[in-house]
Biopython code that builds the backbone (N, CA, C, O; Angstrom):
import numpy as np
from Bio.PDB.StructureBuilder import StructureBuilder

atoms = [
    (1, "UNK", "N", (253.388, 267.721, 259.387)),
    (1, "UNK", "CA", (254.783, 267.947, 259.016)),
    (1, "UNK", "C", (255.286, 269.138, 259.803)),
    (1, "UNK", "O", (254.578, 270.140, 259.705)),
    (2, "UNK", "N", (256.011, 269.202, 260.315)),
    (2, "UNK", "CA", (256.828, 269.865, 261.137)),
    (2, "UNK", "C", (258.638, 270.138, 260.783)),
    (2, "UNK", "O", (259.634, 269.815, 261.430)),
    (3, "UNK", "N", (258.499, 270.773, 259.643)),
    (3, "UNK", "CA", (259.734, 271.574, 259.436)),
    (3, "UNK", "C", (259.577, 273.138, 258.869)),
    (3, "UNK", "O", (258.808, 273.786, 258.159)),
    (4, "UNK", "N", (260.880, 273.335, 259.691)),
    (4, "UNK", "CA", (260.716, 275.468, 259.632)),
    (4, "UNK", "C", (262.090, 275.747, 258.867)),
    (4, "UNK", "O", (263.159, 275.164, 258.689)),
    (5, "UNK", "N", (261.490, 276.943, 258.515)),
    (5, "UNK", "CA", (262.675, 277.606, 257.555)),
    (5, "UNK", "C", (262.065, 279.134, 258.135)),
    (5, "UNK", "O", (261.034, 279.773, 257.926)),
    (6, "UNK", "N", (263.630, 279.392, 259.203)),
    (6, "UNK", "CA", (263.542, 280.418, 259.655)),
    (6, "UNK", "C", (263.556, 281.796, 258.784)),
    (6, "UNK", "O", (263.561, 281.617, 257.566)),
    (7, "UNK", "N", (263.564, 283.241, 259.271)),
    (7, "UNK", "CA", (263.305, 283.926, 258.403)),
    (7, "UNK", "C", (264.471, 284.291, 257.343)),
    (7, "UNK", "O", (264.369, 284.439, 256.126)),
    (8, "UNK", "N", (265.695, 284.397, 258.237)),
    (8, "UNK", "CA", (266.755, 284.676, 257.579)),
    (8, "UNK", "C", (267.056, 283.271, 256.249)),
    (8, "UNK", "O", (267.858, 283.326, 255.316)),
    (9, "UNK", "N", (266.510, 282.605, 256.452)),
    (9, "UNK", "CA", (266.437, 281.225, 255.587)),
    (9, "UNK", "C", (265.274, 282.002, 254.085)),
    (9, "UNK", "O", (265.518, 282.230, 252.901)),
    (10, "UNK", "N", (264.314, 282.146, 254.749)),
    (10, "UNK", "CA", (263.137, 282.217, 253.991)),
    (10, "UNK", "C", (264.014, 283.542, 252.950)),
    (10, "UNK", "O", (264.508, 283.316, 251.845)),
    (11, "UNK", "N", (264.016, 284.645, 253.532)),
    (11, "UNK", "CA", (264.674, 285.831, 253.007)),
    (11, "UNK", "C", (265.619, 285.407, 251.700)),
    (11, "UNK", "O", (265.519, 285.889, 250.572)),
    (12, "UNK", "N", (266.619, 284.321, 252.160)),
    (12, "UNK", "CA", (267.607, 284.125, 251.073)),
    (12, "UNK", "C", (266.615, 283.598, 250.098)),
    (12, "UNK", "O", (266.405, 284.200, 249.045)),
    (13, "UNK", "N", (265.854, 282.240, 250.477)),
    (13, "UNK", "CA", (265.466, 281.663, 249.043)),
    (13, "UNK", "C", (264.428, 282.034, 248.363)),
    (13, "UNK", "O", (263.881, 281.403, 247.458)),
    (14, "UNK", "N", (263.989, 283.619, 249.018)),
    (14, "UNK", "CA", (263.545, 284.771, 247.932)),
    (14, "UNK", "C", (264.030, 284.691, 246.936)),
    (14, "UNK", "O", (263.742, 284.259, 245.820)),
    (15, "UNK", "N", (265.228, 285.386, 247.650)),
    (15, "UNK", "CA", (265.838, 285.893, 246.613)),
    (15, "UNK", "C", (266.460, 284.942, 245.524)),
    (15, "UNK", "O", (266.692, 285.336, 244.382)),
    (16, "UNK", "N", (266.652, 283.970, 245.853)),
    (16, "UNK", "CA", (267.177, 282.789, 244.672)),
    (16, "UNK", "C", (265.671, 282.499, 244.035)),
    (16, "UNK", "O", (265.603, 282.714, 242.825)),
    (17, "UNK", "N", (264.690, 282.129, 244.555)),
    (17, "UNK", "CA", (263.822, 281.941, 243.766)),
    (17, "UNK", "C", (262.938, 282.844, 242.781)),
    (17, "UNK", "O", (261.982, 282.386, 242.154)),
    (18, "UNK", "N", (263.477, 284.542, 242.696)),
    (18, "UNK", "CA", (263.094, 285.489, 241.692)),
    (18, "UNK", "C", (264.193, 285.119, 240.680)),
    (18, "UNK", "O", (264.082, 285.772, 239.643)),
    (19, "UNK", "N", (265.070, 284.381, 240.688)),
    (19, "UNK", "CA", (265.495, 283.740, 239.785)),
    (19, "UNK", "C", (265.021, 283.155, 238.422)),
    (19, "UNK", "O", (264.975, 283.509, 237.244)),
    (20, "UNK", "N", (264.668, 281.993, 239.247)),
    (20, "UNK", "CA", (263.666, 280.364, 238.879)),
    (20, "UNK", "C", (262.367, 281.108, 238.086)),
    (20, "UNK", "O", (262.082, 282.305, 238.096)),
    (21, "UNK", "N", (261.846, 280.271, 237.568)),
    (21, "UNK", "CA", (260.436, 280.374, 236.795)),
    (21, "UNK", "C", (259.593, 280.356, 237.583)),
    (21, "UNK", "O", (259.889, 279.944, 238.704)),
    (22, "UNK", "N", (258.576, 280.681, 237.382)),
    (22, "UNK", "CA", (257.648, 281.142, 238.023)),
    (22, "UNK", "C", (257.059, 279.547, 238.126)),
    (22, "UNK", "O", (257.234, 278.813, 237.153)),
    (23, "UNK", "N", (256.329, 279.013, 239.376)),
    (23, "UNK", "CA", (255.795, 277.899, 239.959)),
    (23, "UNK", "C", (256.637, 276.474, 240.651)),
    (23, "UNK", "O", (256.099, 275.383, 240.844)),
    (24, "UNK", "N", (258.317, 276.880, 240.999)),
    (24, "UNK", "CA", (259.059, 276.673, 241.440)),
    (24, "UNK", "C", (258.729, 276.131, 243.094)),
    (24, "UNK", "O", (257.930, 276.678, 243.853)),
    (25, "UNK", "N", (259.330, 275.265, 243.319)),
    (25, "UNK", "CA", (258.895, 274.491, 244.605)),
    (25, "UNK", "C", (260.817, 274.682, 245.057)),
    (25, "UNK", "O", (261.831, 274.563, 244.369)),
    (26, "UNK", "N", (260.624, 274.972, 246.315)),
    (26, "UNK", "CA", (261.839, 274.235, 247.314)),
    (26, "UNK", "C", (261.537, 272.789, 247.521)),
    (26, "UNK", "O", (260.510, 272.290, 247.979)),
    (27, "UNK", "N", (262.695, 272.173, 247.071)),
    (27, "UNK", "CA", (262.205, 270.403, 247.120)),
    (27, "UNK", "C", (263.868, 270.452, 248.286)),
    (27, "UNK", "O", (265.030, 270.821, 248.116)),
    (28, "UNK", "N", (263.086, 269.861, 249.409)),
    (28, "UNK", "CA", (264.623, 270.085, 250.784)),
    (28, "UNK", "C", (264.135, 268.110, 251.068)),
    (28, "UNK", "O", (263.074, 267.641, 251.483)),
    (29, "UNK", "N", (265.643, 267.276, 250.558)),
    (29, "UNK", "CA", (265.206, 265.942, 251.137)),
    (29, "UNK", "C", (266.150, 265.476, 251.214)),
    (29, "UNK", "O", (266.926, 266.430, 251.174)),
    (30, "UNK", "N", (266.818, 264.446, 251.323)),
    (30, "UNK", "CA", (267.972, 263.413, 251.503)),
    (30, "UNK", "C", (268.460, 262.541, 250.484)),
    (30, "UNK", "O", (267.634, 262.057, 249.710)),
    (31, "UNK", "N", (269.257, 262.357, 250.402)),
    (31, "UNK", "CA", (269.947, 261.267, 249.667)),
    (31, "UNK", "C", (271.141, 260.644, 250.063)),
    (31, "UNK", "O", (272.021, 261.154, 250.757)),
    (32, "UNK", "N", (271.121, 259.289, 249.490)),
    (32, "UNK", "CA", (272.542, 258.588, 250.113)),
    (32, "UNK", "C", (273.629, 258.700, 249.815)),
    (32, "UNK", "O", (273.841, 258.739, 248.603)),
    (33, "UNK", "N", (274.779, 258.799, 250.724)),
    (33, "UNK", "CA", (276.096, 259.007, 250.496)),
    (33, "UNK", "C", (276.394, 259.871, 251.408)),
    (33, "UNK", "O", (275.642, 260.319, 252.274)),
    (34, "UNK", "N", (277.680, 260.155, 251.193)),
    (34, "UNK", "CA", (278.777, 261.250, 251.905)),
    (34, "UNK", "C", (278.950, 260.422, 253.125)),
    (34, "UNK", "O", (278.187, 259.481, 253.348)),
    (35, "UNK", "N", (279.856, 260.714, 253.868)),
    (35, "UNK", "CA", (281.064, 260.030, 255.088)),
    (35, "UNK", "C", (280.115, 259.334, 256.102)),
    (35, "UNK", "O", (280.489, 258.321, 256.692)),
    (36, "UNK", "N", (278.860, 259.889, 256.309)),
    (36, "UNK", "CA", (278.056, 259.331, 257.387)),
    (36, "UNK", "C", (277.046, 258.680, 256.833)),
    (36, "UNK", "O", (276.244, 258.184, 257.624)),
    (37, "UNK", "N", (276.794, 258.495, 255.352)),
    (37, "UNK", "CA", (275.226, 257.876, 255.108)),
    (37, "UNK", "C", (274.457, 258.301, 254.248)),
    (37, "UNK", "O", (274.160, 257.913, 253.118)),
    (38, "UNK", "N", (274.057, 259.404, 255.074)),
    (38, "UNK", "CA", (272.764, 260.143, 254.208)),
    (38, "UNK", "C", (273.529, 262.057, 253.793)),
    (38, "UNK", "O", (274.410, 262.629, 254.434)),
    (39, "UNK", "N", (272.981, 262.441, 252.888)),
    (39, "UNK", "CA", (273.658, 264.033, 252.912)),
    (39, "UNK", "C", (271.739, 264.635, 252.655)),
    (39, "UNK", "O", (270.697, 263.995, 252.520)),
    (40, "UNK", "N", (271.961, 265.717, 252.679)),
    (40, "UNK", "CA", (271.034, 266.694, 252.438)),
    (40, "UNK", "C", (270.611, 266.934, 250.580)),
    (40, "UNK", "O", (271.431, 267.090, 249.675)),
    (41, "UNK", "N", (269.723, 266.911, 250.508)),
    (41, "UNK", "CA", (269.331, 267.662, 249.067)),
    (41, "UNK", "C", (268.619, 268.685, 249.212)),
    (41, "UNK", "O", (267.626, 268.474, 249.908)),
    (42, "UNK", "N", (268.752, 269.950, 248.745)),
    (42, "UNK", "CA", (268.025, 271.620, 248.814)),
    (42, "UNK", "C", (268.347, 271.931, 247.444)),
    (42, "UNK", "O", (269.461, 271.824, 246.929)),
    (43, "UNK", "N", (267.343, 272.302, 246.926)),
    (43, "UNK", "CA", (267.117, 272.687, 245.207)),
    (43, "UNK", "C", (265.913, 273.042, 244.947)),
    (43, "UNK", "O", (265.031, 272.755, 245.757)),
    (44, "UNK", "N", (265.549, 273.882, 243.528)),
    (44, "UNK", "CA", (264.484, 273.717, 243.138)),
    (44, "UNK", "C", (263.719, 272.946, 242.408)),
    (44, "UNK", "O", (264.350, 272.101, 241.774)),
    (45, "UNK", "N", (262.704, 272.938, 242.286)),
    (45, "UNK", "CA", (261.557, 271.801, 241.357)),
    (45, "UNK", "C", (260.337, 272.122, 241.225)),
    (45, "UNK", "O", (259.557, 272.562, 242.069)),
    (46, "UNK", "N", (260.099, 271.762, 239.538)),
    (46, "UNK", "CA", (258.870, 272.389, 238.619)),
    (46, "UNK", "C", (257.712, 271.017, 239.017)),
    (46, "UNK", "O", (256.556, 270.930, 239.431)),
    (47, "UNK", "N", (258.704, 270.168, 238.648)),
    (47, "UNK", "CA", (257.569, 268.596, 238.295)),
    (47, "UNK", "C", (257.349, 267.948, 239.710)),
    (47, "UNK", "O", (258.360, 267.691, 240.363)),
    (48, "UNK", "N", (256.067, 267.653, 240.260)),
    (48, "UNK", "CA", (255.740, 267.317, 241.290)),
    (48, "UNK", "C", (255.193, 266.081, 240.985)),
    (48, "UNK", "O", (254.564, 265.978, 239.932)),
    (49, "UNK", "N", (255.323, 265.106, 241.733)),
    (49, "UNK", "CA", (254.622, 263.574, 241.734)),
    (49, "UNK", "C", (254.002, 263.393, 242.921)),
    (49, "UNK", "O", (254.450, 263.168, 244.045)),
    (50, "UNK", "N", (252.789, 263.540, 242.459)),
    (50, "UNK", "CA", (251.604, 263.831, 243.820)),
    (50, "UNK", "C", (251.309, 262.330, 244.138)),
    (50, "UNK", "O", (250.235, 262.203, 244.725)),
    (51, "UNK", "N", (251.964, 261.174, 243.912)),
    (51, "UNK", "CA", (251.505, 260.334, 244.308)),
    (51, "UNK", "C", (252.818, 259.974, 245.594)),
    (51, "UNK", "O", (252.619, 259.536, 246.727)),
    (52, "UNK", "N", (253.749, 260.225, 245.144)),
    (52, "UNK", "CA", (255.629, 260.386, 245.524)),
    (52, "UNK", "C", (256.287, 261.323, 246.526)),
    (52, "UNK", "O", (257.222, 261.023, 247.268)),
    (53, "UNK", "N", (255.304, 263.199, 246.399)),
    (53, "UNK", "CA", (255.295, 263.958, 247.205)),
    (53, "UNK", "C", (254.200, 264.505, 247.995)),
    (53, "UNK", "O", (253.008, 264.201, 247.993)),
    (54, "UNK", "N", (254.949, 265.517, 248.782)),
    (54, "UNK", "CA", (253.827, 266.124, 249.587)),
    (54, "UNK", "C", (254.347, 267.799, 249.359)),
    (54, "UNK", "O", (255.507, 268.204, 249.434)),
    (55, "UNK", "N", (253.410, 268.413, 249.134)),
    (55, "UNK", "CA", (253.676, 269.789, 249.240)),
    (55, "UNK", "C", (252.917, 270.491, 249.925)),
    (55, "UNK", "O", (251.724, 270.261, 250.118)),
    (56, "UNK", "N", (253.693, 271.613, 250.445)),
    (56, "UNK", "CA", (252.755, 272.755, 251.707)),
    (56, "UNK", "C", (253.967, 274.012, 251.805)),
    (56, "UNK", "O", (255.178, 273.970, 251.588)),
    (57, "UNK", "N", (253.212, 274.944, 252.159)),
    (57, "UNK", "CA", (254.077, 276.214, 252.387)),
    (57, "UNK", "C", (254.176, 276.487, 254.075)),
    (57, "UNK", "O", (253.348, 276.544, 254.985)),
    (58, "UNK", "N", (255.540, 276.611, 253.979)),
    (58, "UNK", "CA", (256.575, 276.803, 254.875)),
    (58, "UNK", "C", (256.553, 278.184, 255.257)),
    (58, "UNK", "O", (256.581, 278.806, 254.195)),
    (59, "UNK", "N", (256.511, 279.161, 256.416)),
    (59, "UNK", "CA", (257.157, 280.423, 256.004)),
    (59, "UNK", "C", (256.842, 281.182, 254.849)),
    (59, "UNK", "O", (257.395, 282.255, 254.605)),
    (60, "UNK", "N", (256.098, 280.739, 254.231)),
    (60, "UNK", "CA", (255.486, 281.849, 252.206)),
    (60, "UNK", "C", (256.530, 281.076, 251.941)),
    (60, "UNK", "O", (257.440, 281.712, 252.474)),
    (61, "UNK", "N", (257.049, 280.046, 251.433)),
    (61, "UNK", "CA", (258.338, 279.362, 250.528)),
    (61, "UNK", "C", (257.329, 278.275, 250.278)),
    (61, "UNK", "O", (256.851, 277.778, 251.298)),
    (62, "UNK", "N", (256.857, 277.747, 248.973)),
    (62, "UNK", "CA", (256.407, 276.558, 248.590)),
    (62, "UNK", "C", (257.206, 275.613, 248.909)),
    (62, "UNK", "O", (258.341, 275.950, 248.573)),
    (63, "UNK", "N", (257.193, 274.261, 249.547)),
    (63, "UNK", "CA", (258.400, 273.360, 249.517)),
    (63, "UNK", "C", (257.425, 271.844, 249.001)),
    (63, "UNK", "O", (256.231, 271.625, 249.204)),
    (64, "UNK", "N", (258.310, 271.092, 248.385)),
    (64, "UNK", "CA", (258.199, 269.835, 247.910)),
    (64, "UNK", "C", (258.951, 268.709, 248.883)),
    (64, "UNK", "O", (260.156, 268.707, 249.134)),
    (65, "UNK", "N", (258.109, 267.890, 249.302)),
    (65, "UNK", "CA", (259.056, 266.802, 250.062)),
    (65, "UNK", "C", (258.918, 265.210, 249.209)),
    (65, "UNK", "O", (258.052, 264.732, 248.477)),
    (66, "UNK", "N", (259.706, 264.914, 249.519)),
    (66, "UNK", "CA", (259.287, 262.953, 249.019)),
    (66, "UNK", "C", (258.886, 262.612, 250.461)),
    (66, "UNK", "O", (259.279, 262.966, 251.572)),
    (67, "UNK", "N", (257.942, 261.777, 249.990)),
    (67, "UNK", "CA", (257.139, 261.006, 251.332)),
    (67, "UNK", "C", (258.071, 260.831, 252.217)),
    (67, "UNK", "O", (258.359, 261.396, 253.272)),
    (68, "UNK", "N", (258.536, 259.887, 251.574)),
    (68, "UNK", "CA", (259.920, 258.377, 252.088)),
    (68, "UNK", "C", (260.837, 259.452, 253.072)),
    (68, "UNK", "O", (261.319, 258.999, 254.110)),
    (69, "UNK", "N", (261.082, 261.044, 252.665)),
    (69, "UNK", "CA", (261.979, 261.591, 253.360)),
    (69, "UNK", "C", (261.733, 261.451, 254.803)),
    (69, "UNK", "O", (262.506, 260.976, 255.636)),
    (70, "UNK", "N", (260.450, 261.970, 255.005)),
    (70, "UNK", "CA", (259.665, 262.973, 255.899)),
    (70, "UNK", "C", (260.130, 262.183, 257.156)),
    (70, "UNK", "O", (260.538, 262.816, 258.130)),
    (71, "UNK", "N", (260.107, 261.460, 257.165)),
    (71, "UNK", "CA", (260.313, 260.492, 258.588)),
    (71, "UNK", "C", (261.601, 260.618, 259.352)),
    (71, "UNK", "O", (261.667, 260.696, 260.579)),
    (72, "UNK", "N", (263.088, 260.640, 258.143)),
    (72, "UNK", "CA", (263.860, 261.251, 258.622)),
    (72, "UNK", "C", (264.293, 262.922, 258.767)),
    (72, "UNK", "O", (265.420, 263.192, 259.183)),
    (73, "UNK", "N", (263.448, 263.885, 258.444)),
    (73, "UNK", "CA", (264.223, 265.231, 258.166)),
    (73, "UNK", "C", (262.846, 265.911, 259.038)),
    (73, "UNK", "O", (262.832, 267.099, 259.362)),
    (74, "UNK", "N", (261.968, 265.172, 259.282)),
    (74, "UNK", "CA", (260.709, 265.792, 260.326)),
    (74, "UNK", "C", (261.719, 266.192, 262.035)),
    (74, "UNK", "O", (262.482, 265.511, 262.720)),
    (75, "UNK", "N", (261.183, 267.645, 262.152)),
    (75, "UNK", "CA", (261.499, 268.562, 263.451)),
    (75, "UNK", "C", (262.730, 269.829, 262.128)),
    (75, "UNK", "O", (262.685, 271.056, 262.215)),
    (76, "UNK", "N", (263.400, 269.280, 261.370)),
    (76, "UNK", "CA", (264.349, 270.037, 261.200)),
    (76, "UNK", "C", (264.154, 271.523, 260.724)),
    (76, "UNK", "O", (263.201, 271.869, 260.026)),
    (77, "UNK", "N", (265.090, 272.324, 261.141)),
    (77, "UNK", "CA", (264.909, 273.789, 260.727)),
    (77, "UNK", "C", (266.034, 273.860, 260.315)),
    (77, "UNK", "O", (267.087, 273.521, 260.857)),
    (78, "UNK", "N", (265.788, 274.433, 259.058)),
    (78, "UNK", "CA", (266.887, 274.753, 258.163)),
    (78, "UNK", "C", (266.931, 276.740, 258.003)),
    (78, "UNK", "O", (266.026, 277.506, 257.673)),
    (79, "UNK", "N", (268.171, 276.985, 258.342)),
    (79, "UNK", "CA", (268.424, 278.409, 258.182)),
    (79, "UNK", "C", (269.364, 279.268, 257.523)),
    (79, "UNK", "O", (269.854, 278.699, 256.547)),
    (80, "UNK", "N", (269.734, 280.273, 257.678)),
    (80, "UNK", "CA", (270.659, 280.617, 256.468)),
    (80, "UNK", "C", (271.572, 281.737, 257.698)),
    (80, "UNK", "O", (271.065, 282.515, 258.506)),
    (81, "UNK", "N", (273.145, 281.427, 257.429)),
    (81, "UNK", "CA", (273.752, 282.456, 258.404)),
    (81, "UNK", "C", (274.547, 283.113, 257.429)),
    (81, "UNK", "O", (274.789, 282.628, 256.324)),
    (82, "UNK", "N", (274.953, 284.208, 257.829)),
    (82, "UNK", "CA", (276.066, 284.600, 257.090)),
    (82, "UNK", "C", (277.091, 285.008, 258.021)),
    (82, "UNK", "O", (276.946, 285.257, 259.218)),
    (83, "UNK", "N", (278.320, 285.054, 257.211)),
    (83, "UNK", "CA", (279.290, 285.136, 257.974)),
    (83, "UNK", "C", (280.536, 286.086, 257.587)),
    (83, "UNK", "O", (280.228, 286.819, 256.647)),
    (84, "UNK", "N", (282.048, 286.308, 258.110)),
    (84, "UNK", "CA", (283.085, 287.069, 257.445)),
    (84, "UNK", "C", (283.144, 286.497, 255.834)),
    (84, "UNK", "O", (283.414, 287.119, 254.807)),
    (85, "UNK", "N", (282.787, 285.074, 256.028)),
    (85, "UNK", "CA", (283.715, 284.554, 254.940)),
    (85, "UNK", "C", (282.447, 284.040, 254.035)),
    (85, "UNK", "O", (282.656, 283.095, 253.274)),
    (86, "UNK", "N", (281.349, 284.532, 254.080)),
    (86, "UNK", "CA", (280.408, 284.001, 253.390)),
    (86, "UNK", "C", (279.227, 283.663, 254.052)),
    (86, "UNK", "O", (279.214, 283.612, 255.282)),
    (87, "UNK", "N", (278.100, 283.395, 253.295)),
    (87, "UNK", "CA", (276.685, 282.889, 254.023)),
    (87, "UNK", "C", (276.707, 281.308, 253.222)),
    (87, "UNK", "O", (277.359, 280.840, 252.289)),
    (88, "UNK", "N", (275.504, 280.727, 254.232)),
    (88, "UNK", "CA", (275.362, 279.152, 253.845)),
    (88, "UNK", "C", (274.172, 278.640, 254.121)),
    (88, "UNK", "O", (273.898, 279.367, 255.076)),
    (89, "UNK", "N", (273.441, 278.078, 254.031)),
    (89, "UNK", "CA", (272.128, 277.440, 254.533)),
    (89, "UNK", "C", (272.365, 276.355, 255.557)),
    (89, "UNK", "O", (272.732, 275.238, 255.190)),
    (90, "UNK", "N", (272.156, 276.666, 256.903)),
    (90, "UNK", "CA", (272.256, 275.255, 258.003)),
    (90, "UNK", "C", (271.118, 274.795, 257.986)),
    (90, "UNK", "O", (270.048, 275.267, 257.602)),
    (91, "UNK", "N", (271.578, 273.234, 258.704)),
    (91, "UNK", "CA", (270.336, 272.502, 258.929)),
    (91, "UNK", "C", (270.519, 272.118, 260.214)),
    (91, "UNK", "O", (271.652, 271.888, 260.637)),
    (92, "UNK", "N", (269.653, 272.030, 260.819)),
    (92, "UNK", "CA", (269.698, 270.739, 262.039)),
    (92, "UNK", "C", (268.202, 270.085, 261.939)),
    (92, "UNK", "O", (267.046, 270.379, 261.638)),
    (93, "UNK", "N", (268.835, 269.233, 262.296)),
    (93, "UNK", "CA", (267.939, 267.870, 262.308)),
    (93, "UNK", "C", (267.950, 266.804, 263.088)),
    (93, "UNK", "O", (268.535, 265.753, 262.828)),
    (94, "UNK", "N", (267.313, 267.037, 264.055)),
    (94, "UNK", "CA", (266.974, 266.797, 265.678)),
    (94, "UNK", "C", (266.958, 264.780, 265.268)),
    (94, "UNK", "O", (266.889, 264.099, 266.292)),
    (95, "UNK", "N", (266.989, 264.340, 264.535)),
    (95, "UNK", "CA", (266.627, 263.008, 264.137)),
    (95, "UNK", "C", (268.505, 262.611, 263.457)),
    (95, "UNK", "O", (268.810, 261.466, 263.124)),
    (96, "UNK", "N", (269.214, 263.447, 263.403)),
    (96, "UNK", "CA", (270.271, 262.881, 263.324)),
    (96, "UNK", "C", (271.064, 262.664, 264.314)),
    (96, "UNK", "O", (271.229, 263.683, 264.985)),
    (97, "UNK", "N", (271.655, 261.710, 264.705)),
    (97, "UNK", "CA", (272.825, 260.976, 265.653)),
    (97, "UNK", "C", (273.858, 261.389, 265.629)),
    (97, "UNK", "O", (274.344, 262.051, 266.547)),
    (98, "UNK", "N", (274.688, 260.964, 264.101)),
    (98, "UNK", "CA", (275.521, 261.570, 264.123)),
    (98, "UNK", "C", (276.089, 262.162, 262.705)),
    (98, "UNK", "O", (275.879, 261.658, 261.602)),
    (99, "UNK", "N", (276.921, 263.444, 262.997)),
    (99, "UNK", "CA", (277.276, 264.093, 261.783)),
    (99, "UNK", "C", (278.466, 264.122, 261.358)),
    (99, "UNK", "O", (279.375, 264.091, 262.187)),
    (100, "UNK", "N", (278.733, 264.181, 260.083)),
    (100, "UNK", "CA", (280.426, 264.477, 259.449)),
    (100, "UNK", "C", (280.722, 265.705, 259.892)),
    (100, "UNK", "O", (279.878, 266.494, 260.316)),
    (101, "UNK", "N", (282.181, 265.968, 259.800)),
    (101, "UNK", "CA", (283.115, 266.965, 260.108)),
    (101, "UNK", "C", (282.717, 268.000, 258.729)),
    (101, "UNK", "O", (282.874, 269.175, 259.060)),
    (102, "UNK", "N", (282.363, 267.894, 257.640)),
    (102, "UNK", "CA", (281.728, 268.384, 256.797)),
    (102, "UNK", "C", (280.415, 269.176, 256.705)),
    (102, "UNK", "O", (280.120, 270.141, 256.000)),
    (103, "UNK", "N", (279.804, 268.580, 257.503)),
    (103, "UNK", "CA", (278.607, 269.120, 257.823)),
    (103, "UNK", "C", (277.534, 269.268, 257.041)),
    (103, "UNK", "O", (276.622, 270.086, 257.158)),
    (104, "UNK", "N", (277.741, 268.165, 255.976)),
    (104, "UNK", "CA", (276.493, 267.997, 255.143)),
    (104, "UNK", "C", (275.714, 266.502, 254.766)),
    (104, "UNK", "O", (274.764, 266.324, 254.004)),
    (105, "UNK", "N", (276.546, 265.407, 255.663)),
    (105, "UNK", "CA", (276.584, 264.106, 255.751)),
    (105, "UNK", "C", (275.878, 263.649, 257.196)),
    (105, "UNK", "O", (276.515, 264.086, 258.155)),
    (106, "UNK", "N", (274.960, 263.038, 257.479)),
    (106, "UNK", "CA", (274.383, 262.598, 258.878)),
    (106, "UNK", "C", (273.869, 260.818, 258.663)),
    (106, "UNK", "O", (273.764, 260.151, 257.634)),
    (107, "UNK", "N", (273.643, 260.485, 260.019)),
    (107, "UNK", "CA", (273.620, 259.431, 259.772)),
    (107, "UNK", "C", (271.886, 259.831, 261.127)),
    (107, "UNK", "O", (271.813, 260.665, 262.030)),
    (108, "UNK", "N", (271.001, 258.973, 260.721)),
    (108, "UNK", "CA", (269.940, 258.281, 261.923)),
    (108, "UNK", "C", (269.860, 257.361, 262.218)),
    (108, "UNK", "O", (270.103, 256.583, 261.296)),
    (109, "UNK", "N", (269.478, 256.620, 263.659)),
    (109, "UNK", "CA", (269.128, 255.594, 264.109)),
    (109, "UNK", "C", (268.531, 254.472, 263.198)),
    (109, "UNK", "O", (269.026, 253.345, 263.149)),
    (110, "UNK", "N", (267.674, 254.773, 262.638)),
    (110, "UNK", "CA", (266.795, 254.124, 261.466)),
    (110, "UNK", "C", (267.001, 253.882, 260.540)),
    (110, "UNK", "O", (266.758, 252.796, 260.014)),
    (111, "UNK", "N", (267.770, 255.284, 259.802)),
    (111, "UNK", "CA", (268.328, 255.047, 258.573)),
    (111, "UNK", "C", (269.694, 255.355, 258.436)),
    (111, "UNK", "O", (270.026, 256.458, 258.000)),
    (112, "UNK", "N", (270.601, 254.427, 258.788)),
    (112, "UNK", "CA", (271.715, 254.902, 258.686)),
    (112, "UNK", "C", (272.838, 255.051, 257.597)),
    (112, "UNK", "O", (273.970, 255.533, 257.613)),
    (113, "UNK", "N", (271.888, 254.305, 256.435)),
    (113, "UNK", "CA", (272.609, 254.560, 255.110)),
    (113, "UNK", "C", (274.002, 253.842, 255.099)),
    (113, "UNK", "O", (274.376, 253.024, 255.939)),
    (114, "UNK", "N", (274.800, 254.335, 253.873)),
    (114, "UNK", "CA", (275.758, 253.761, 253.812)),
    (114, "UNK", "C", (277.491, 254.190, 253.546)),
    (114, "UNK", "O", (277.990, 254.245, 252.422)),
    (115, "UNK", "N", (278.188, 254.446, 254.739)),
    (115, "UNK", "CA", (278.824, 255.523, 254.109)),
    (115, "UNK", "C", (280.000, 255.691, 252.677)),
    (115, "UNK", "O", (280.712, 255.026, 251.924)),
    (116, "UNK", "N", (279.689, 256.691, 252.901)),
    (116, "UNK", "CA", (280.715, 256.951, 251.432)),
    (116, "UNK", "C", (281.634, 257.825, 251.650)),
    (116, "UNK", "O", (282.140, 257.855, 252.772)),
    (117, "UNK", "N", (282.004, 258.602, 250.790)),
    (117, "UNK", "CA", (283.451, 259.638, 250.639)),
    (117, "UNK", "C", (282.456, 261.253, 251.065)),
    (117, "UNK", "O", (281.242, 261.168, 250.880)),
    (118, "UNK", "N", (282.911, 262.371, 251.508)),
    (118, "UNK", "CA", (282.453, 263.133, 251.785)),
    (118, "UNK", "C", (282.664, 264.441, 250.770)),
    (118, "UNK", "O", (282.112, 265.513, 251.021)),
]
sb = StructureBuilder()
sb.init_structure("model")
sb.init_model(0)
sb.init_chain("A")
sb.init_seg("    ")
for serial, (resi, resn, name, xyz) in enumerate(atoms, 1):
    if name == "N":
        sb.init_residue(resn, " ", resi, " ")
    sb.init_atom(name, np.array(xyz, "f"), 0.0, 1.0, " ", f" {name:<3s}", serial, name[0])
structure = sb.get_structure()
C-alpha cells in the first residue's frame, strides 16, 4: 500500500485525534456520489472488520482502509494546507482522471461511478 500523509497532514490529525478516544483509526476511503462519481471519505473509526479492512500506520497516524478502496485511492497523498481564509485537507490521487470544480468529487478510468449533485 502506498499512500502518504504528509507531515503538515499528519500534524493536523494529531491534533483532531487527542480529541477521539483513545484506539481511533483514520479510516481515508471513497464513496459514491458528488458531480463526478466517486467523493472522498476522511473520518475516524473504533470498529475494524478485519475481514473488510486493512490497517497499517502511515506517518505515526493509524489508518483503516476498505479493501475494495485500495485499488482506487493507491499512490495518493493526502495533505493539509492552510491558508488566509482557512486550512483544509488536500488530496491527490494520481488514479483520478477527472475532477469536480469542487474538489472533492473524482471520477477513475475503472471506476467511474455515477454522477450525482456536488
Amino acid at each position: 500500500m502506498s499512500i502518504t500523509i504528509t507531515d503538515h497532514a499528519r500534524q493536523q490529525i494529531q491534533v483532531m485525534m487527542k480529541e477521539e478516544s483513545e484506539g481511533a483509526y483514520l479510516r481515508f476511503g471513497v464513496k459514491g456520489g458528488g458531480c463526478s462519481g466517486l467523493s472522498y471519505s476522511l473520518g475516524f473509526e473504533y470498529d475494524i472488520n478485519q475481514e473488510l479492512d486493512t490497517t497499517e500506520v502511515i506517518n505515526g497516524i493509524p489508518v483503516v482502509l476498505n479493501n475494495q478502496d485500495i485499488p482506487i485511492i493507491e499512490g495518493t497523498t493526502i495533505d493539509f494546507k492552510q491558508n488566509m481564509m482557512g486550512g483544509g485537507f488536500s488530496i491527490d490521487n494520481p488514479n483520478a482522471i477527472i475532477s469536480c470544480g469542487c474538489g472533492s468529487s473524482f471520477r477513475t478510468k475503472d471506476k467511474a461511478g455515477v454522477p450525482g449533485d456536488c
